[in-house]
N, C-alpha and C positions, 0 to 999 in steps of 0.2 A: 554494120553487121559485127557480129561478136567474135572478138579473134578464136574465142574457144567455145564448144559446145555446152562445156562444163558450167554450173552456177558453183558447185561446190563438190570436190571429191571427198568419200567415208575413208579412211584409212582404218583398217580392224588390226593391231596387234603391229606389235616390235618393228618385223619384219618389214610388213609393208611401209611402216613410215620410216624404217632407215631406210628403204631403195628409192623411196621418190625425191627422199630429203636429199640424196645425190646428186638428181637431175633440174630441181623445183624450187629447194628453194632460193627462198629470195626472188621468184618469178610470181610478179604480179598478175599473170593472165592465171595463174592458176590458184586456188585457194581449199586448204585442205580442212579438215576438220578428224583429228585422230580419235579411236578409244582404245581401252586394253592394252594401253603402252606401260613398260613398267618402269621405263626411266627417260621420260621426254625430254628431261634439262642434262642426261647425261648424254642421246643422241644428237644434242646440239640444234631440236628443232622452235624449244623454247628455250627462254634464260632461266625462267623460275616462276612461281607459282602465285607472287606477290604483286605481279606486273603484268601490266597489257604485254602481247606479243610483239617482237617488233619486225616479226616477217608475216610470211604468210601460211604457218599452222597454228591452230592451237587444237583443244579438245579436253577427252578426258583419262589422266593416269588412272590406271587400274590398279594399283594396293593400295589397301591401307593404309596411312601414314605412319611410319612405325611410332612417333609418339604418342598415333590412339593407341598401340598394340601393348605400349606399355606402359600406359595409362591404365587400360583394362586389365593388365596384370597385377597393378597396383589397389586397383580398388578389387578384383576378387580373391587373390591371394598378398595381400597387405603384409604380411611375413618374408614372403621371398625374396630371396636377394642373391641366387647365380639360377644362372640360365644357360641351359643346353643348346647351341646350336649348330647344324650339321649342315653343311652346304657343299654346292656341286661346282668345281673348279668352272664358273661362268659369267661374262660380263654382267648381267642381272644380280648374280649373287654380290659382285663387288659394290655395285652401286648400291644395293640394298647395304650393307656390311658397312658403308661408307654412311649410310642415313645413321645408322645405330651408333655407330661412334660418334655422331654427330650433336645426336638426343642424349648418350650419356653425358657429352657436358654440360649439360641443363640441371640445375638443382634438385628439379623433384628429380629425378633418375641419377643421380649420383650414387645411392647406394646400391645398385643396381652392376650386375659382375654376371657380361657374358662368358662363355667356355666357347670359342668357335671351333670346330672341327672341319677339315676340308677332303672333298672327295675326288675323284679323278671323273671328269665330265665324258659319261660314255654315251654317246650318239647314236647309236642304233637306234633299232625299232622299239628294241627291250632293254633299251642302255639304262631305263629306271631302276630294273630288276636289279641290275649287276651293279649300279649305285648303291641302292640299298643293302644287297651284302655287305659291300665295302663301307656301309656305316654301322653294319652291326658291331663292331669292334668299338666304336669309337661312344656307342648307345651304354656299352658294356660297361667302357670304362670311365665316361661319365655320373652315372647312375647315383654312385654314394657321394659324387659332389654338388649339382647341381638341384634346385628344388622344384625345378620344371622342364622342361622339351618345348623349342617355340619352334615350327616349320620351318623352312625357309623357302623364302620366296623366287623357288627356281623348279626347274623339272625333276628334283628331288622330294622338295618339300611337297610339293603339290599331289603326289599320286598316293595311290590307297595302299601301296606297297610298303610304302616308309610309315604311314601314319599306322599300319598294319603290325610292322616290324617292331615299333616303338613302345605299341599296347604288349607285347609279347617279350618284351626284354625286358622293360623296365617298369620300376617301382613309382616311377615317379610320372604324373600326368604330362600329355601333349596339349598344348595350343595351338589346333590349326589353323589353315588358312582360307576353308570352304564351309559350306553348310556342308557337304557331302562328309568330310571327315566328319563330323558328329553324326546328322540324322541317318547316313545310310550306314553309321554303326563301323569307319574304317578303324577307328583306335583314339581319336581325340575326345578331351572333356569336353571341350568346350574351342569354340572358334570366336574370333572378330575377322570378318569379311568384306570385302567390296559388294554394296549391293548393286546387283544389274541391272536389276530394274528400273532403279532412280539413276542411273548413271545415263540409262538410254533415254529416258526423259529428258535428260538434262542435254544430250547430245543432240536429240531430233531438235531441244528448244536453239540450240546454237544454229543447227542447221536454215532452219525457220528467218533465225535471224538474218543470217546472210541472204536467203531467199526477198526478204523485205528490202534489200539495199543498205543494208548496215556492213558497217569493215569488219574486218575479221580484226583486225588490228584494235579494238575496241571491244573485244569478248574472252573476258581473260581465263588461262586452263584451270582447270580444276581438280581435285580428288575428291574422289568417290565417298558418298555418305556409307558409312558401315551398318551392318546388322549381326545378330548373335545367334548362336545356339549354344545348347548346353543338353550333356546328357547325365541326367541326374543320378543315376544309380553309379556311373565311373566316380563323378564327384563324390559321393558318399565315400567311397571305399578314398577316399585321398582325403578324407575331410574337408573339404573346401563348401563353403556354404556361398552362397551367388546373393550379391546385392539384389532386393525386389526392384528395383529400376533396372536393370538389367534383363531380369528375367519378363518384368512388363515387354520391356523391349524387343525383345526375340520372338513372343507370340507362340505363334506355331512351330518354329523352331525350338522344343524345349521335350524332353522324350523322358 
């Protein structure tokens, strides 16, 4: 009989795979499979992205790899070389902060010059709101230095309020992090996103797998395939003209 009921537990987001990661792992009766984590190898439940697991999660990181994000900066604004970005005093934001310094020392990105600004992490219910005030100032006083605004990848970057805030201060385009910041019109040009859809594909296939009697130990994590939007009349007004491979690529996402 099976010491556990479970063939395989879903872990959705951060959270939940740091509390089990507490109790689990390294516990072979159980075996997890995460998504929507934003930093697996910095919870400690993988080593890295290059390598089978050598416990018992793996799954799928939820952003971007910042080297797509600035790779895609490079091929649509090929000019640019500083970068606006605003982040909220939080473990996600450092671990992300920690990828970019990381990718800047890669050749193609060497010309490449972020501007960080940091904001005080406010946790309410409407701690976004009051985030983004407190980056109005820093929106302000970036503006005549940097040639773009890139989101960032925390409960700042992510709502319609910053990317709102961003469209309305400044002169210079945002790069978000969602379709929603482009198609539902919150303030960005243009986004590279995690797509969900192929991620959950990718997730039920892992699942599947273990269902079959295969290890988990032998299905290595991954990052999410990306998709685009672009909203062409913001771009106009910034001149930015969008590679056709690109704009192939987005579809329906392109307004």
């Amino acid at each position: 009989e099976k010491e556990t009921p479970y063939d395989v537990i879903f872990l959705n987001g951060t959270v939940a795979t740091k509390m089990f990661k507490q109790f689990a792992y390294n516990d072979n009766r159980y075996r997890f499979i995460f998504g929507a984590v934003t930093d697996p190898v910095g919870l400690g439940v993988i080593k890295g992205f290059d390598k089978n697991p050598d416990a018992n999660f793996t799954g799928m990181c939820h952003p971007v790899r910042v080297e797509q994000r600035l790779m895609f900066i490079r091929a649509c604004m090929p000019e640019a070389k500083d970068i606006g970005l605003i982040y909220a005093d939080m473990p996600q934001s450092n671990s992300y902060l920690g990828w970019i310094r990381q990718a800047l020392k890669k050749e193609a990105f060497s010309s490449l010059r972020f501007h960080f600004r940091k904001v005080q992490l406010v946790s309410s219910e409407n701690g976004h709101l009051r985030m983004t005030r407190l980056a109005e100032k820093h929106v302000e006083e970036l503006n005549e230095k940097v040639d773009l605004f890139l989101s960032s990848n925390d409960q700042l970057g992510s709502q319609k309020a910053f990317a709102e805030m961003v469209w309305k201060r400044s002169s210079k385009p945002l790069i978000g992090l969602s379709r929603k910041d482009v198609m539902q019109g919150w303030g960005a040009a243009m986004s590279i996103y995690p797509d969900m859809e192929k991620s959950g594909e990718r997730i039920s296939e892992m699942i599947v797998r273990l269902f079959r009697g295969g290890s988990i130990k032998e299905i290595r994590p991954e990052w999410p395939k990306s998709s685009y939007a672009f909203d062409l009349e913001k771009l106009r007004r910034f001149g930015i003209t969008i590679p056709e491979e690109f704009l192939s690529a987005a579809g329906k996402n392109v307004k």
